[in-house]
Biopython code that builds the backbone (N, CA, C, O; Angstrom):
import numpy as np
from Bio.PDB.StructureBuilder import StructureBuilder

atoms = [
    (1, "UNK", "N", (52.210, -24.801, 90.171)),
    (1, "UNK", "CA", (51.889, -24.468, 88.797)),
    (1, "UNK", "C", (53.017, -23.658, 88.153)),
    (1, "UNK", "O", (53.491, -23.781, 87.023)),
    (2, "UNK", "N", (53.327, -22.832, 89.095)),
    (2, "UNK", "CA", (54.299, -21.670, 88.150)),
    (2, "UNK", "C", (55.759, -22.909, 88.068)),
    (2, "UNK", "O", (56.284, -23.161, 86.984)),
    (3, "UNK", "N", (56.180, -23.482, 89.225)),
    (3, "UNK", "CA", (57.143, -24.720, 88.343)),
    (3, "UNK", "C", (56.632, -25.423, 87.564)),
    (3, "UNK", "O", (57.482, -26.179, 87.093)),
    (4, "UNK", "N", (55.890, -25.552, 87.253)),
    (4, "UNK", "CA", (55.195, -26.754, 86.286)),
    (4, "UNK", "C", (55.563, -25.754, 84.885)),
    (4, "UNK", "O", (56.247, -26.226, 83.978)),
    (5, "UNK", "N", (55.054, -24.386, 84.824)),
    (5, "UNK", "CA", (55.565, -23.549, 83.052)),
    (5, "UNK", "C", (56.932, -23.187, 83.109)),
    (5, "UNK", "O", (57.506, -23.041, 82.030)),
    (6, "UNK", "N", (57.595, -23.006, 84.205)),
    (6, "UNK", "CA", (59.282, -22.891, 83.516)),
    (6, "UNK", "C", (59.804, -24.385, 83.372)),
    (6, "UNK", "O", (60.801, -24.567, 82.673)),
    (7, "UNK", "N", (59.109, -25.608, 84.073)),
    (7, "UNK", "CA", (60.368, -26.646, 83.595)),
    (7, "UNK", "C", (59.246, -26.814, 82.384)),
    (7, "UNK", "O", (59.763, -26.106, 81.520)),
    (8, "UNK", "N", (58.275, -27.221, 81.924)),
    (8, "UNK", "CA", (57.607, -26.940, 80.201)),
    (8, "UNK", "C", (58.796, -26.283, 79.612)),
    (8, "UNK", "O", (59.663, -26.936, 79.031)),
    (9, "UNK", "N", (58.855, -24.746, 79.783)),
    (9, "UNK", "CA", (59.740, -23.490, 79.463)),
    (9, "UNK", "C", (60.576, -24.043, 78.901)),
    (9, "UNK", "O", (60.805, -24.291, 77.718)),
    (10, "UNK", "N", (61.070, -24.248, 79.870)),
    (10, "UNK", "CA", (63.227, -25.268, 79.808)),
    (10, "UNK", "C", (63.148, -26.492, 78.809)),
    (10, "UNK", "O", (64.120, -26.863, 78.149)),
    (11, "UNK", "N", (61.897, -27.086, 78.759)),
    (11, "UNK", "CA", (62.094, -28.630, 78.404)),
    (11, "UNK", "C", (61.907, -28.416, 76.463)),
    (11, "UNK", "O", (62.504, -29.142, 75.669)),
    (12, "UNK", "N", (60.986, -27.304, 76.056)),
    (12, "UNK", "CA", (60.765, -26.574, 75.202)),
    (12, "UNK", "C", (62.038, -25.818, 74.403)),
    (12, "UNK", "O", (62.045, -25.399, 73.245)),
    (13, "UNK", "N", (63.114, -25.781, 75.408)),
    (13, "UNK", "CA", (63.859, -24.629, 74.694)),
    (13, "UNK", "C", (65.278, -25.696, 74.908)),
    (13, "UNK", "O", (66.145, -25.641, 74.036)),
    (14, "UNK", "N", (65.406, -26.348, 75.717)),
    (14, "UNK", "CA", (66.396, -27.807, 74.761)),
    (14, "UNK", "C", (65.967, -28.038, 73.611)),
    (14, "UNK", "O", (66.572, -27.676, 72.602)),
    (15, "UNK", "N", (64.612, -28.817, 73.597)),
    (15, "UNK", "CA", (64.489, -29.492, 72.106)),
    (15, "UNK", "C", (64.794, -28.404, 71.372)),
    (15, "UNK", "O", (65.737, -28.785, 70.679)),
    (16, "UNK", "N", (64.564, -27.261, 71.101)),
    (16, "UNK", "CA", (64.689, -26.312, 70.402)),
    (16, "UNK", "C", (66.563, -26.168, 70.162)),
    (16, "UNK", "O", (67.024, -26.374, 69.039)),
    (17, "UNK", "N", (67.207, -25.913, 70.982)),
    (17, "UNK", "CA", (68.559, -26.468, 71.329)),
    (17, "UNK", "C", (69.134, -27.557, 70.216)),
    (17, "UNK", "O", (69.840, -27.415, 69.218)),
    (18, "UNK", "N", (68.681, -28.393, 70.670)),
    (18, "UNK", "CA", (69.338, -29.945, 70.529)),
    (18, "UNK", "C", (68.929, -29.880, 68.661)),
    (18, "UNK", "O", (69.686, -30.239, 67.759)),
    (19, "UNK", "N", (67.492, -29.299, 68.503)),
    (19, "UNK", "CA", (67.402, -29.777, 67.370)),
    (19, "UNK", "C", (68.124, -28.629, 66.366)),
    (19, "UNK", "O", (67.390, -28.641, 65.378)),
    (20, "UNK", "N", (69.035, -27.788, 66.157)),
    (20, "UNK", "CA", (69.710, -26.925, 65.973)),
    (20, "UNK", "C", (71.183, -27.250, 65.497)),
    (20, "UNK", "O", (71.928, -27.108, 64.527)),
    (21, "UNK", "N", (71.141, -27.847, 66.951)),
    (21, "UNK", "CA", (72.442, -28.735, 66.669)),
    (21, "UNK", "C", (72.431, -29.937, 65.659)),
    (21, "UNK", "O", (73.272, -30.090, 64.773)),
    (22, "UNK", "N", (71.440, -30.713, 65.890)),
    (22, "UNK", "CA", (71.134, -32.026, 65.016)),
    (22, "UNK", "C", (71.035, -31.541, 63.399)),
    (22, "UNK", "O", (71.520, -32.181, 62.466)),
    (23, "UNK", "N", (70.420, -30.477, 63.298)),
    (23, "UNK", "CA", (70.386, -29.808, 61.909)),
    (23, "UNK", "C", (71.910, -29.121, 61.391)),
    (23, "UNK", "O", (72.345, -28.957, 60.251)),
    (24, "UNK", "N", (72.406, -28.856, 62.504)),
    (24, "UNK", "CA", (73.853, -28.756, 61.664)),
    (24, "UNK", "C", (74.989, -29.787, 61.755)),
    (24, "UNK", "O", (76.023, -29.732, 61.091)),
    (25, "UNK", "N", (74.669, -30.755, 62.676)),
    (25, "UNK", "CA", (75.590, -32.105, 62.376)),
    (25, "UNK", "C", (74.856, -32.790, 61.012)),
    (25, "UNK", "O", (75.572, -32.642, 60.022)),
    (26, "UNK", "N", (73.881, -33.343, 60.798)),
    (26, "UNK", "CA", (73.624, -33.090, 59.240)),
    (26, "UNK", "C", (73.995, -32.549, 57.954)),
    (26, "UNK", "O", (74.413, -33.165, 56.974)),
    (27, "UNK", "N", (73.761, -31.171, 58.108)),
    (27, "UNK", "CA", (74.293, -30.640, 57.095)),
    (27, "UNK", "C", (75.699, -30.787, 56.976)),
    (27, "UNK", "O", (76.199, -31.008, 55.873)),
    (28, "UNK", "N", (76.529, -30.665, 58.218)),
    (28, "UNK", "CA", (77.664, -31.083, 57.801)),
    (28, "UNK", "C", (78.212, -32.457, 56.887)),
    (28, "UNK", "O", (79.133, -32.370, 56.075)),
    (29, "UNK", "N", (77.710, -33.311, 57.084)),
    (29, "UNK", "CA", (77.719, -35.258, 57.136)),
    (29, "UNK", "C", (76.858, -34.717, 55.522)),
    (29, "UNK", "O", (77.561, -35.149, 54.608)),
    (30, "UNK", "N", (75.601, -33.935, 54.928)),
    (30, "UNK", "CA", (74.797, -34.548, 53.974)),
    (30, "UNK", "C", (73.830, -34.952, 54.628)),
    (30, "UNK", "O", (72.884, -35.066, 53.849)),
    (31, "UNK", "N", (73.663, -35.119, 55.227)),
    (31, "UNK", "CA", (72.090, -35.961, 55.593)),
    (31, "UNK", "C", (71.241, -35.075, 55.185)),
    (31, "UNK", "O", (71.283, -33.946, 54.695)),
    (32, "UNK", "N", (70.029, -36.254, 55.664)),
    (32, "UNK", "CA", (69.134, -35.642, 55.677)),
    (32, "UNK", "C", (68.583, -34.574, 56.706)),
    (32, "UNK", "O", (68.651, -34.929, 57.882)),
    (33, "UNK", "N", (68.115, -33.479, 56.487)),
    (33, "UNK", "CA", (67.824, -31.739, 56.898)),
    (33, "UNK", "C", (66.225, -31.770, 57.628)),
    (33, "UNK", "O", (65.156, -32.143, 57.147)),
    (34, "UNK", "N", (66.493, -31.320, 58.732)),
    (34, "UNK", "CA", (65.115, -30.583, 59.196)),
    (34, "UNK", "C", (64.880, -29.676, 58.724)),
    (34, "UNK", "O", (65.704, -28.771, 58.599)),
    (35, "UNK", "N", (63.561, -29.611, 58.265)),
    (35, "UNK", "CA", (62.910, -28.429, 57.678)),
    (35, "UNK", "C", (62.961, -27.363, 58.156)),
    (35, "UNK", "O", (62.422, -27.105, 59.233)),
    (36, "UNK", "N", (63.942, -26.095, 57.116)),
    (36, "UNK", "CA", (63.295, -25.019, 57.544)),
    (36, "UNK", "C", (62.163, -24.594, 58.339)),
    (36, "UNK", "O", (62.441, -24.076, 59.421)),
    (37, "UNK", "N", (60.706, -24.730, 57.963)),
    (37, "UNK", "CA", (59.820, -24.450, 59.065)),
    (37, "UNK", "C", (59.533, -25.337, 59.758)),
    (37, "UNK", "O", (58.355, -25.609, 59.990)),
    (38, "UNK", "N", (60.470, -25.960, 60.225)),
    (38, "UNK", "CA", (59.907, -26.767, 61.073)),
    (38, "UNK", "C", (60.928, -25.964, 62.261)),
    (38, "UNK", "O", (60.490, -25.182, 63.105)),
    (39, "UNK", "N", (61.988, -26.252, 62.149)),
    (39, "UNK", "CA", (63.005, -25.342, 62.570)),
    (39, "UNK", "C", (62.272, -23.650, 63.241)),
    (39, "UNK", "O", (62.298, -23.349, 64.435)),
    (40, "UNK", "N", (61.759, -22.887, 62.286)),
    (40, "UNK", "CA", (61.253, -21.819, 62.469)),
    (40, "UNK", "C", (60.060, -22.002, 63.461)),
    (40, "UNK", "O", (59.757, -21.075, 64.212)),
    (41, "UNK", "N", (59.390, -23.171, 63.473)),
    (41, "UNK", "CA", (57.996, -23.509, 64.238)),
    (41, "UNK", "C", (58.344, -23.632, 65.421)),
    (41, "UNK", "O", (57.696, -23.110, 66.328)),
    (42, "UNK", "N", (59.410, -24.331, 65.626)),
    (42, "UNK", "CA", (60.136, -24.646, 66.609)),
    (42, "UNK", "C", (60.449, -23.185, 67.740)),
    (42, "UNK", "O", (60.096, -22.963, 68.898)),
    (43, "UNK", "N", (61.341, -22.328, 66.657)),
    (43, "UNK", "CA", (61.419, -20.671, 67.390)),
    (43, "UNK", "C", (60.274, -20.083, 68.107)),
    (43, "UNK", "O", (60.489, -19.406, 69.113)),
    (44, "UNK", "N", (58.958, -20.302, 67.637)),
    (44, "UNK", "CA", (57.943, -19.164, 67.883)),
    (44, "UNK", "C", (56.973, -20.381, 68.638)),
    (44, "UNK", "O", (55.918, -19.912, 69.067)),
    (45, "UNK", "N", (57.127, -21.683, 68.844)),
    (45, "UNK", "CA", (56.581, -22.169, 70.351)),
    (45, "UNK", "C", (57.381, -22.369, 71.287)),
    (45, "UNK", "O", (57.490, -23.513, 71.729)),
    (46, "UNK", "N", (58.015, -21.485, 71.735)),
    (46, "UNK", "CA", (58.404, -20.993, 72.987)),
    (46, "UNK", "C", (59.832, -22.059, 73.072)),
    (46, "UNK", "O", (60.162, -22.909, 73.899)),
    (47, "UNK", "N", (60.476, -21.558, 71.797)),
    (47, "UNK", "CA", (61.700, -22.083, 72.136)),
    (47, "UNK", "C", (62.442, -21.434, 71.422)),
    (47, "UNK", "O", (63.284, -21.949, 70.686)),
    (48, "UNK", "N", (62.193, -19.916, 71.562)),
    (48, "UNK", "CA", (63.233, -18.435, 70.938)),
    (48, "UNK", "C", (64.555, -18.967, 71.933)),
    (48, "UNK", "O", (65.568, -19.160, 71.262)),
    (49, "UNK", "N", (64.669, -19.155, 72.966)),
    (49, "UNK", "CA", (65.737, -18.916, 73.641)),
    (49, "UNK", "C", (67.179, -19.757, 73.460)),
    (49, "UNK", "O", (68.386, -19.532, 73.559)),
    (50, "UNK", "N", (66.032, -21.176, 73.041)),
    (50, "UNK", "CA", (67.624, -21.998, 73.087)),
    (50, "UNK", "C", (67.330, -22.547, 71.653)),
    (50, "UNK", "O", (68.142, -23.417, 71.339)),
    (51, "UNK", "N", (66.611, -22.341, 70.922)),
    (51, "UNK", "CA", (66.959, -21.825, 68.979)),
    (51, "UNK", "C", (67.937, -20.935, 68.900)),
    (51, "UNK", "O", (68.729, -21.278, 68.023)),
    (52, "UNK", "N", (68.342, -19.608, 69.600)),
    (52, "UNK", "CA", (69.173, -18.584, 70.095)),
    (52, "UNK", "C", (70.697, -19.088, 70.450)),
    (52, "UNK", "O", (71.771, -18.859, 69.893)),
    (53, "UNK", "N", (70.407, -19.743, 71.420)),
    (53, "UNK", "CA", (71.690, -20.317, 71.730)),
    (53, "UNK", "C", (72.166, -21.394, 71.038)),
    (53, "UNK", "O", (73.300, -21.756, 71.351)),
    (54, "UNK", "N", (71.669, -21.926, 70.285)),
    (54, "UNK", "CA", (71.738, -23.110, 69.261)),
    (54, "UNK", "C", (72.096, -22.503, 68.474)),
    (54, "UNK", "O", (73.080, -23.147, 68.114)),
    (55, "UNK", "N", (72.024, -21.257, 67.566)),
    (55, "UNK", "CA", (71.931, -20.959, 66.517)),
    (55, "UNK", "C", (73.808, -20.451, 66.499)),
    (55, "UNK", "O", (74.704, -20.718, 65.699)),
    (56, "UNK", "N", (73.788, -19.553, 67.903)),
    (56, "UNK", "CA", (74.999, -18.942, 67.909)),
    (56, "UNK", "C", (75.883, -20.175, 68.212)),
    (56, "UNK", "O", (76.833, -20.312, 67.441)),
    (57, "UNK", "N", (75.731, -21.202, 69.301)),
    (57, "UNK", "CA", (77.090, -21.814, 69.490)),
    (57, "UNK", "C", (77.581, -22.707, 68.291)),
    (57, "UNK", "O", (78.754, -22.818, 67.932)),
    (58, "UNK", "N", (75.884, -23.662, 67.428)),
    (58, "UNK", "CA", (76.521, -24.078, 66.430)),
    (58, "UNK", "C", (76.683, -23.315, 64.575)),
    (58, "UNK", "O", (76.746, -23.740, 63.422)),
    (59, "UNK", "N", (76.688, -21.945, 65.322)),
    (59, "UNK", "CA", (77.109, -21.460, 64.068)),
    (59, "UNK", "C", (76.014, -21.772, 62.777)),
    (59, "UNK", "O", (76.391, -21.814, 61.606)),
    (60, "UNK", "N", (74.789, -21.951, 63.147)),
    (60, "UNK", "CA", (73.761, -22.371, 62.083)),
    (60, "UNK", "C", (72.530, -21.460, 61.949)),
    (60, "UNK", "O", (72.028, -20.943, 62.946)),
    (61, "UNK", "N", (71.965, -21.235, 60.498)),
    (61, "UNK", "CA", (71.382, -20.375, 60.132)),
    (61, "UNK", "C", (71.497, -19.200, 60.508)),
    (61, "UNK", "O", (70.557, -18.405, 60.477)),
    (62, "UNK", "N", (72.585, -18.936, 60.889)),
    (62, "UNK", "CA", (72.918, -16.738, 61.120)),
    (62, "UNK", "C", (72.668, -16.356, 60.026)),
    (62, "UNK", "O", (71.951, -15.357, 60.087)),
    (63, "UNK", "N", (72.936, -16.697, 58.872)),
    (63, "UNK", "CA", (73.135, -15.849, 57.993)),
    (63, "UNK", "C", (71.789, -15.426, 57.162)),
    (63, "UNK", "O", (71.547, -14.490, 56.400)),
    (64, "UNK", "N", (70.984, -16.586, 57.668)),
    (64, "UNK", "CA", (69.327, -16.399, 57.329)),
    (64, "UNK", "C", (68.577, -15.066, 57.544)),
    (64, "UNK", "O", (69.043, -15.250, 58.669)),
    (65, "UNK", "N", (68.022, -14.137, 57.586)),
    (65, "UNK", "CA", (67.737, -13.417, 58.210)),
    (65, "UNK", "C", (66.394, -13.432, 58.882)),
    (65, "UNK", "O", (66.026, -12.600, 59.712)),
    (66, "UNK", "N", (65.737, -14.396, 58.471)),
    (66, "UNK", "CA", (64.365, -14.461, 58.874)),
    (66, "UNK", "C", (64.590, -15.414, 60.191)),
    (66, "UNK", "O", (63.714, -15.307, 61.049)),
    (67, "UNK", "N", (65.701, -16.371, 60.465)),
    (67, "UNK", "CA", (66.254, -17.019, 61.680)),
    (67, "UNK", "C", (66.337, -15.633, 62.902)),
    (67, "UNK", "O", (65.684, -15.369, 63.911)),
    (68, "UNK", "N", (67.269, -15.098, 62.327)),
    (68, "UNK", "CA", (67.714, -14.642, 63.391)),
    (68, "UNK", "C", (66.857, -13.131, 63.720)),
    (68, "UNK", "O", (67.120, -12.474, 64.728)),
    (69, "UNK", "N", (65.780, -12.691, 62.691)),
    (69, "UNK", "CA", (64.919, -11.893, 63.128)),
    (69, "UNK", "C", (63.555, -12.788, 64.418)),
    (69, "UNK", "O", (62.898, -12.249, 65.308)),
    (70, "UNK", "N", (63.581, -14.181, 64.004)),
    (70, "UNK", "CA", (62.386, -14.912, 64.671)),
    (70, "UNK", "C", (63.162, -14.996, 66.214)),
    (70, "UNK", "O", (62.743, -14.618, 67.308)),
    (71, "UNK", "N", (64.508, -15.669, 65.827)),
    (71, "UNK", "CA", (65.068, -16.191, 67.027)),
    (71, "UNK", "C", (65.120, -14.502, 68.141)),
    (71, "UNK", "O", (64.750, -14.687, 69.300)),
    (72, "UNK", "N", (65.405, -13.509, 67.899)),
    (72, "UNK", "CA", (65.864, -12.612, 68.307)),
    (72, "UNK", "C", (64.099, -11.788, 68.888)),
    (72, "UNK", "O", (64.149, -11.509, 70.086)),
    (73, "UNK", "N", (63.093, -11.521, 68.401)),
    (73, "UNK", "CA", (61.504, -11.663, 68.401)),
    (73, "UNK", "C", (61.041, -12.128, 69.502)),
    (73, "UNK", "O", (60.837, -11.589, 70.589)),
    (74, "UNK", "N", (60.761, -14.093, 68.804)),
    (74, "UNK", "CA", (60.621, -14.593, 69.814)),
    (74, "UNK", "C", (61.477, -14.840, 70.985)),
    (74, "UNK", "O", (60.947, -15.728, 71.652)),
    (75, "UNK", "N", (62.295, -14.537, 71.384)),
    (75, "UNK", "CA", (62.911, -14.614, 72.669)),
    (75, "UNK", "C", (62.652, -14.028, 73.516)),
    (75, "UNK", "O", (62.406, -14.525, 74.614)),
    (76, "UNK", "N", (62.621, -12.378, 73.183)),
    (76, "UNK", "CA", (62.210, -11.391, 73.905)),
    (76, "UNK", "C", (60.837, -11.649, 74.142)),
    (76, "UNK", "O", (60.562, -11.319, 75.295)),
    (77, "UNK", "N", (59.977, -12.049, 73.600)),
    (77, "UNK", "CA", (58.539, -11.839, 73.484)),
    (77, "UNK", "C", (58.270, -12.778, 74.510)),
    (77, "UNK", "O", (57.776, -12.389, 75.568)),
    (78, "UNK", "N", (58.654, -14.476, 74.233)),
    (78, "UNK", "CA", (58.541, -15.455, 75.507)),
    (78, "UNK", "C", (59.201, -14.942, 76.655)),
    (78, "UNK", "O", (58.556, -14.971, 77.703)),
    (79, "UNK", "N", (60.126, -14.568, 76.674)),
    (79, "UNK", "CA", (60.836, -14.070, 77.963)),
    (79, "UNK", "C", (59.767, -13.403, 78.909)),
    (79, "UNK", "O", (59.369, -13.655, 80.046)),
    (80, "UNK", "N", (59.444, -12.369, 77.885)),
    (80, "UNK", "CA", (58.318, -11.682, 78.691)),
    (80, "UNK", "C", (57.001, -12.182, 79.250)),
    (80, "UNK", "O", (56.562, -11.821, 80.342)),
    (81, "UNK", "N", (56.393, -13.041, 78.431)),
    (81, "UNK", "CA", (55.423, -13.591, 78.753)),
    (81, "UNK", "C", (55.435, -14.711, 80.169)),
    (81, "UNK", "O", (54.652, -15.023, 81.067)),
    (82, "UNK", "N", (56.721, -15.043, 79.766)),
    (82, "UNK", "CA", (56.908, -16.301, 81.191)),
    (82, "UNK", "C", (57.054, -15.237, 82.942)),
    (82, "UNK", "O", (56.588, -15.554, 84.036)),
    (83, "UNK", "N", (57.991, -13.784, 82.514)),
    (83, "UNK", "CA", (57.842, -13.053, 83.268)),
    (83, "UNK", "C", (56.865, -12.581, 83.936)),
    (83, "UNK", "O", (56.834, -12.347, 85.144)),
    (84, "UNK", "N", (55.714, -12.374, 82.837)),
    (84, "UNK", "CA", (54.413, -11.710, 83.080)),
    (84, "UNK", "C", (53.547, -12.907, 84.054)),
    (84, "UNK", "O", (52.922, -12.844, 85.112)),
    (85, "UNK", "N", (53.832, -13.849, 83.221)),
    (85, "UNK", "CA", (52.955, -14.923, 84.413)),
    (85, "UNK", "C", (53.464, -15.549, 85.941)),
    (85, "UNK", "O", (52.845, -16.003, 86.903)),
    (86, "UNK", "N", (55.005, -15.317, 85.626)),
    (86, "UNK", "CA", (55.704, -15.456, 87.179)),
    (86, "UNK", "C", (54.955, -14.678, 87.747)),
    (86, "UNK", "O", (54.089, -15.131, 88.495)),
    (87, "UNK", "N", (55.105, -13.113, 87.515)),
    (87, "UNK", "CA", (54.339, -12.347, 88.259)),
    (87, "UNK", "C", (53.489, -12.431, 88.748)),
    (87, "UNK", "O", (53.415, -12.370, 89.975)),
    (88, "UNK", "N", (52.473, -12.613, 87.941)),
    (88, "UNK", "CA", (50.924, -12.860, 88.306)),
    (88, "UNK", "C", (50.849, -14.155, 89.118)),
    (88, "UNK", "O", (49.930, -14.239, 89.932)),
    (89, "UNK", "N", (51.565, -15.008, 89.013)),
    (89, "UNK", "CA", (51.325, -16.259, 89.583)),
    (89, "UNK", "C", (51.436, -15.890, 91.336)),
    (89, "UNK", "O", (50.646, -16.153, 92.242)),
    (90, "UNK", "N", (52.732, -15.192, 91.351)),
    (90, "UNK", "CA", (53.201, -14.793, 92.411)),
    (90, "UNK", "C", (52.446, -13.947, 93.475)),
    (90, "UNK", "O", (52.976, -13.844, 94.582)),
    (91, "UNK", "N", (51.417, -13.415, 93.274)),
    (91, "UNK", "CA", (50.794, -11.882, 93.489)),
    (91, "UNK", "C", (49.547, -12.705, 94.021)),
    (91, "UNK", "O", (48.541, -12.115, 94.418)),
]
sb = StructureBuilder()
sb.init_structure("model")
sb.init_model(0)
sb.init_chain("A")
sb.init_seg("    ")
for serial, (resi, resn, name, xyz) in enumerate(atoms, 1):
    if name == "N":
        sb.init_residue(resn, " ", resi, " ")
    sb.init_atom(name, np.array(xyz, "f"), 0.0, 1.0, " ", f" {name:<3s}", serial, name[0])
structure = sb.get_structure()
């Protein structure tokens, strides 16, 4: 079980990743844009971490502040929670 919620975890925080990136190869090109909240929805189901790393490597939405207050939030907050249940799982 407890592998079964970190690869969820992981598989959660690519898409979160990938779609970061996809939103700023877009904007670059014009295309068409993932939604802001969708983007943001994305952060706060458990994909603070690699919205995070998405955000910093492709240089997208920093300057937002409500990005990088969610991304920065939720990260810590899932982090913990996945911690809290390793634990318990473990025990």
């Amino acid at each position: 079980m407890l592998r079964g919620i970190w690869i969820v975890y992981l598989m959660l925080n690519v898409i979160a990743f990938s779609l970061f990136g996809l939103d700023k190869q877009r904007a670059k090109r014009g295309l068409w844009r993932i939604r802001e909240s969708a983007l943001l929805a994305v952060i706060w189901l458990m994909g603070g971490v690699g919205a995070w790393l998405g955000m910093r490597l492709f240089r997208h939405k920093t300057q937002k502040r409500r990005f990088v207050i969610s991304a920065n939030v939720a990260s810590v907050l899932q982090l913990a929670l996945i911690a809290l249940a390793t634990i318990r799982l473990m025990a």
